[in-house]
C-alpha positions in Angstrom: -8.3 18.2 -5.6 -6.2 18.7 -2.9 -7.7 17.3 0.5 -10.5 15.6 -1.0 -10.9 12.1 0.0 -10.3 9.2 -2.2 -10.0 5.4 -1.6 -7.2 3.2 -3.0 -9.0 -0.5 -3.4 -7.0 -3.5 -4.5 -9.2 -5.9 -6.7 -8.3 -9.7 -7.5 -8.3 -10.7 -10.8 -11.7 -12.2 -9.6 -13.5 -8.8 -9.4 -13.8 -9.1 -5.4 -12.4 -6.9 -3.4 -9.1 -7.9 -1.6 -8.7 -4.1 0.8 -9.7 -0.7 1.0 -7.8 2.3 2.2 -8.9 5.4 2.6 -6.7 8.4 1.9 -6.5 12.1 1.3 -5.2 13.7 -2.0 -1.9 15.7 -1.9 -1.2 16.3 -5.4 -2.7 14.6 -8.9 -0.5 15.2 -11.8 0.7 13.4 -15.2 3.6 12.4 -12.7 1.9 10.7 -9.9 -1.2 10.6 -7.9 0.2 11.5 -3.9 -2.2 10.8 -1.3 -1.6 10.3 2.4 -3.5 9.2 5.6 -2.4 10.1 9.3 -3.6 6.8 12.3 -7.1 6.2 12.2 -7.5 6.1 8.4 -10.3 3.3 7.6 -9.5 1.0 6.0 -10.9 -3.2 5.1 -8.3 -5.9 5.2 -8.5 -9.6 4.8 -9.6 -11.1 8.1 -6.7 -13.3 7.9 -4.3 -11.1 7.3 -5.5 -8.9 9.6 -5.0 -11.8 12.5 -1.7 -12.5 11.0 -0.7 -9.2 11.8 -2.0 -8.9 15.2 -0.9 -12.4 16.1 3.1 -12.3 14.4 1.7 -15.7 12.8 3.6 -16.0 9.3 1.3 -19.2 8.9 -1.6 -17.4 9.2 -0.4 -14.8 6.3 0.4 -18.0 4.8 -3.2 -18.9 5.0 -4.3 -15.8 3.8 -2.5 -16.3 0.1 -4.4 -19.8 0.0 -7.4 -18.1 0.9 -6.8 -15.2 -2.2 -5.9 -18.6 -4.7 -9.2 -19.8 -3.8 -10.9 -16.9 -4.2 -12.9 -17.3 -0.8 -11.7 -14.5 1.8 -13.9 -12.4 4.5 -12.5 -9.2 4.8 -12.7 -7.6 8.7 -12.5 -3.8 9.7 -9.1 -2.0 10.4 -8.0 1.3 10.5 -4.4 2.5 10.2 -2.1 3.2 12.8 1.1 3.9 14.6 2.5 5.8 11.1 1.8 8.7 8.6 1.5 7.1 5.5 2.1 8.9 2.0 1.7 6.9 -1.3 3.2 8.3 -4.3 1.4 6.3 -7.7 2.5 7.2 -11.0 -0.1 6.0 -13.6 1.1 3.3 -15.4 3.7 1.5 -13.1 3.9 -1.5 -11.7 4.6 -0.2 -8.0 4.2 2.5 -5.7 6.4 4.3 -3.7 5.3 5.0 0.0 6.6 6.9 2.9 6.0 6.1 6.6 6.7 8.5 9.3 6.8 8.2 13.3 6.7 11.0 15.6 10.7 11.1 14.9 10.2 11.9 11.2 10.9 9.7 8.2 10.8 5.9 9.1 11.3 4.1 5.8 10.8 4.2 2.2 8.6 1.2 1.2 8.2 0.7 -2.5 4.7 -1.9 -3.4 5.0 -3.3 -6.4 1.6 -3.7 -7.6 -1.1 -3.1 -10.9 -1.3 -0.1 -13.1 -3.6 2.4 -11.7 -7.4 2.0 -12.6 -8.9 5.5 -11.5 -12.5 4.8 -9.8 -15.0 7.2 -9.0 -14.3 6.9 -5.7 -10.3 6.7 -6.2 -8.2 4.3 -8.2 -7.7 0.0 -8.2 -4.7 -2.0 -8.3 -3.3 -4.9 -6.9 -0.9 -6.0 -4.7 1.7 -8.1 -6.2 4.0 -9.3 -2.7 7.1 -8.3 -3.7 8.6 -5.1 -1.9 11.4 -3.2 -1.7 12.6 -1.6 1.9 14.8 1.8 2.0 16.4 3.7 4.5 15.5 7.4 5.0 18.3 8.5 3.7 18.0 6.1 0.4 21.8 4.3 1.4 20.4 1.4 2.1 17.9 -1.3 0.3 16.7 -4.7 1.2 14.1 -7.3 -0.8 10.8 -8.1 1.1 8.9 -11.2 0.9 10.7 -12.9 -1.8 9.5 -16.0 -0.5 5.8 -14.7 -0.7 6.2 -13.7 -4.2 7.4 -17.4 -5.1 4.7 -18.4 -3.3 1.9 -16.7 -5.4 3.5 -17.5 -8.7 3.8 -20.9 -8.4 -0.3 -20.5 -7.0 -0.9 -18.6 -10.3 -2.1 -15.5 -8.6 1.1 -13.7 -10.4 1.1 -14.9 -13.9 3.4 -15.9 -16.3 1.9 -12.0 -18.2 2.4 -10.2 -14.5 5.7 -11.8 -13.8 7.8 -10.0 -16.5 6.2 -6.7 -15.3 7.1 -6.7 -11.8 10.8 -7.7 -13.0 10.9 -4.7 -15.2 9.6 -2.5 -12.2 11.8 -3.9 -10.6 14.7 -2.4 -12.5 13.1 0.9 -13.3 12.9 1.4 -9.2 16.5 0.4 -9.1 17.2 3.2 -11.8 15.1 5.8 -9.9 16.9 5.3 -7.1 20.5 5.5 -8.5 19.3 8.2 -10.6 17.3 9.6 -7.9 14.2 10.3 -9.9 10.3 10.7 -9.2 10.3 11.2 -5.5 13.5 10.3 -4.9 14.7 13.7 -6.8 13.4 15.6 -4.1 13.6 13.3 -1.0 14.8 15.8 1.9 11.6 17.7 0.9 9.3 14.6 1.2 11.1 13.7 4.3 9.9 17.0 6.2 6.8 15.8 5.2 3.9 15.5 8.1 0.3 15.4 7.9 -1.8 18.4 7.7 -2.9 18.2 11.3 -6.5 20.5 10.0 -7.5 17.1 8.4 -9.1 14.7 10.4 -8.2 10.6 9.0 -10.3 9.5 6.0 -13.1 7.2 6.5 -14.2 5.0 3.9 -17.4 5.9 1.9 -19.8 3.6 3.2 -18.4 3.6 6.6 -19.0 7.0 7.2 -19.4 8.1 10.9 -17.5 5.0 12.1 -15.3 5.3 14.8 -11.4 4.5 14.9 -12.3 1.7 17.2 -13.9 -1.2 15.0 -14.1 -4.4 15.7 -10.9 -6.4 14.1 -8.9 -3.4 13.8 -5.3 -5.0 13.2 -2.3 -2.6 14.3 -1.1 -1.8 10.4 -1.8 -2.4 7.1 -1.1 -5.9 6.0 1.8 -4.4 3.8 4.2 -2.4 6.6 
């Protein structure tokens, strides 16, 4: 339902819990799930991700992977800031497509490539895979992200030699929506007037209801911007 409030979660082959994220829900169709969240969204991140972020230390992220092989990792407080954020999840790919908007409008396309959606009661699971692709707003221009990263995991077995082949077919079919300019893409001048509904306040996470924007460990974005 439109509005209602939903959390995206991403779960380690482990069962833990790697990050939560709350978000509101735009639109849920055969197409695509299309939820949002405005600064101050809650959200739980990987304490050392989240230091990596505040810090600029790529050693730390570094960390952080050896910490998810390991399957030992303390997760710390956040909430999202400085963009809009809207996720765009069709069921059964290997990615998402996000949007992330300053007080200028559209910043960047951002496409996660990630698990299959698992609905939840409380929203849906995935995973996130590393790999990213970065996009101007006006879709002219792409670039890889953390290519290095993603050889980094494989060769940790966090990406197996099953999820490997997956991303490199997402891979393509993003290519192909692009070029095509399919799924979002099709209509991209509408999704870049985009803004948030300004009568919703930011999502909190269920059992952080009440909590302030100000937690303790709040990094300044989501490990994945």
């Amino acid at each position: 339902m439109t509005g209602e409030r939903i959390v995206r979660r991403d779960v380690h082959r482990s069962g833990r819990v790697w990050s939560e994220q709350a978000l509101r829900v735009l639109a849920d169709t055969g197409e695509a799930l299309v939820t949002a969240c405005p600064p101050g969204a809650q959200a739980l991140w990987p304490a050392l991700y989240a230091r990596a972020r505040s810090e600029g230390e790529r050693s730390v992220r570094t960390e952080a992977i050896h910490a998810m092989a390991s399957g030992e990792w303390e997760l710390a407080a956040g909430v999202w800031q400085e963009t809009e954020l809207l996720l765009w999840k069709p069921p059964a790919a290997w990615f998402s497509i996000n949007a992330f908007y300053t007080a200028a409008g559209l910043r960047n396309w951002y496409v996660n490539f990630e698990h299959p959606t698992c609905r939840t009661e409380a929203g849906f699971d995935t995973f996130d895979l590393t790999v990213d692709l970065v996009i101007d707003p006006d879709l002219s221009t792409r670039r890889w992200k953390d290519e290095d990263e993603y050889a980094h995991v494989r060769r940790l077995g966090i990406v197996s030699e099953f999820e490997h082949p997956a991303v490199e077919l997402a891979r393509a079919q993003v290519l192909d929506m692009l070029d095509q300019r399919a799924g979002p893409f099709a209509d991209a001048d509408r999704w870049a007037a985009w803004r948030w509904n300004p009568a919703w306040p930011p999502p909190c996470l269920p059992h952080r209801e009440g909590a302030g924007p100000g937690m303790p460990g709040s990094p300044p974005g989501s490990p994945s911007t």
